[in-house]
N, C-alpha and C positions, 0 to 999 in steps of 0.2 A: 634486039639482040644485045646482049651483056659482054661486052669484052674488058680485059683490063684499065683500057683508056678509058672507061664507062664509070671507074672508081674514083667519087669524090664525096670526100667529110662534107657536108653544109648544118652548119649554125646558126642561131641567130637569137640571140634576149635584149631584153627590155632594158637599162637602168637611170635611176630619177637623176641624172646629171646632164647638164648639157653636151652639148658634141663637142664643145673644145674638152671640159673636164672629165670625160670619158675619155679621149683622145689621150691626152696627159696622164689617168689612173692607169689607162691597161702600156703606154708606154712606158713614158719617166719614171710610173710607183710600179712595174711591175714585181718590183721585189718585196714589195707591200702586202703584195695577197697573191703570187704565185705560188703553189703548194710544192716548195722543195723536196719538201720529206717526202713525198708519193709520186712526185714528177718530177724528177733529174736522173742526169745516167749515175750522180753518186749517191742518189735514195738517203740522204744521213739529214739532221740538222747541221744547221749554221751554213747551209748552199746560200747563195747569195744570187739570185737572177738577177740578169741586169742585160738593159735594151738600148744598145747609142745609137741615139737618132741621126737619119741621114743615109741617103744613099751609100752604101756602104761600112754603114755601121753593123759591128756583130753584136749579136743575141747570144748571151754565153751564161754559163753558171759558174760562176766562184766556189771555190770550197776549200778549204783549211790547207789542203794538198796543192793546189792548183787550180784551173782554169778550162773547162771544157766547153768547145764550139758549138752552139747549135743550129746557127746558122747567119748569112748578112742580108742588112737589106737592101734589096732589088729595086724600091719604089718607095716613097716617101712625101704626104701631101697631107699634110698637119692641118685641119682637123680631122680629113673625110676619111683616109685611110691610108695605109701601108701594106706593104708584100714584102717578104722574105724566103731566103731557101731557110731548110725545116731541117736537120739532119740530125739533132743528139745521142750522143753513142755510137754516131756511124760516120764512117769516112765521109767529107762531099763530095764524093763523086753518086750517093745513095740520097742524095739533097731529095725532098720533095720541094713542093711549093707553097705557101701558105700567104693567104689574102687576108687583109680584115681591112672592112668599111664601118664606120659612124655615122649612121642617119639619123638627122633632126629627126623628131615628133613633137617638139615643143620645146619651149625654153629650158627647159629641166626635164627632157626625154629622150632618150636616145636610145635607137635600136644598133646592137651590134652584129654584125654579121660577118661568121668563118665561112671561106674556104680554102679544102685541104686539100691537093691534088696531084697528079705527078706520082701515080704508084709505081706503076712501070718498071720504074729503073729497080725495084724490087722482085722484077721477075714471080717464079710460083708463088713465092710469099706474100704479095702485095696484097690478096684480100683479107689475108689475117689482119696482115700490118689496119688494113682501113679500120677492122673491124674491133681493135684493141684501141685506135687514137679514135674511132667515133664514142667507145667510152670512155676514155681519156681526155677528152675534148669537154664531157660535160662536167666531170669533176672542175676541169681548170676555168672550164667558165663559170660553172657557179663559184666561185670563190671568190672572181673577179666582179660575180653580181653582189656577192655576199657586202663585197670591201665597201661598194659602193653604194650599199645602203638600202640596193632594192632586195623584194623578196617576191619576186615573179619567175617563175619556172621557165626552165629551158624549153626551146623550139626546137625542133628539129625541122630545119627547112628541105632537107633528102638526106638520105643515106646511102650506106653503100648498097649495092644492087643486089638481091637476096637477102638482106636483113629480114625483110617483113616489118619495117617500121616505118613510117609515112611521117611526115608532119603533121603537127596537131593542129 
């Protein structure tokens, strides 16, 4: 049975860097190859992402105007991975939760892996919501595959429940 606590994004690609410099690309450079202009709450150029590391660092975007939250982090353990609350555009009290791990495959391998979770506090909207950031989720990650040199296709490690999309 499918219930709303049943709703989580999963991710997962390939890219030719090691675990620390993937660690480092999708952290410290994520303002390198985050797609501002398609993913911020101010949709414009010159957004500026930016991730401070550390327990309690905020994920926020910069923009000409000001400074919007999208979330702090919860958990922090450089190379292997990091968690954060998820909220842009929304109050935090609407936070999801978002995971990401860096696993070795090789000196110059590294598999990344999302999870997006915590729809709930979205009430009736949460499967939209899943089902807007599970395509959302793969634009942002390829960009981040893109930056990084590889060109292997996104995974879908699950979806959200009634998609009708599996992993490949």
């Amino acid at each position: 049975m499918n219930t709303q606590t049943d709703l989580v994004v999963r991710k997962s690609v390939k890219v030719p860097l090691s675990q620390e410099a993937a660690f480092r690309l999708f952290t410290d450079g994520i303002g390198s190859w985050w797609p501002g202009i398609t993913h911020s709450v101010a949709g414009s150029a010159g957004v500026e992402v930016v991730m401070e590391g550390g327990v309690g660092g905020r994920v926020f975007e910069r923009t000409p105007d000001g400074t919007e939250i999208w979330g702090t982090i919860t958990a922090w353990d450089p190379p292997r991975s990091f968690s954060t609350t998820w909220h842009p555009g929304n109050d935090a009290a609407l936070a999801t939760q978002l995971s990401i791990w860096f696993v070795a495959e090789g000196p110059n391998a590294t598999r990344v892996e999302l999870d997006h979770r915590g729809w709930e506090v979205h009430g009736k909207a949460a499967a939209d919501r899943v089902i807007g950031y599970d395509t959302g989720w793969d634009t942002v990650l390829g960009q981040f595959v893109e930056r990084a040199g590889g060109t292997g296709r996104l995974r879908r490690r699950a979806t959200a429940p009634g998609s009708g999309r599996f992993a490949a």
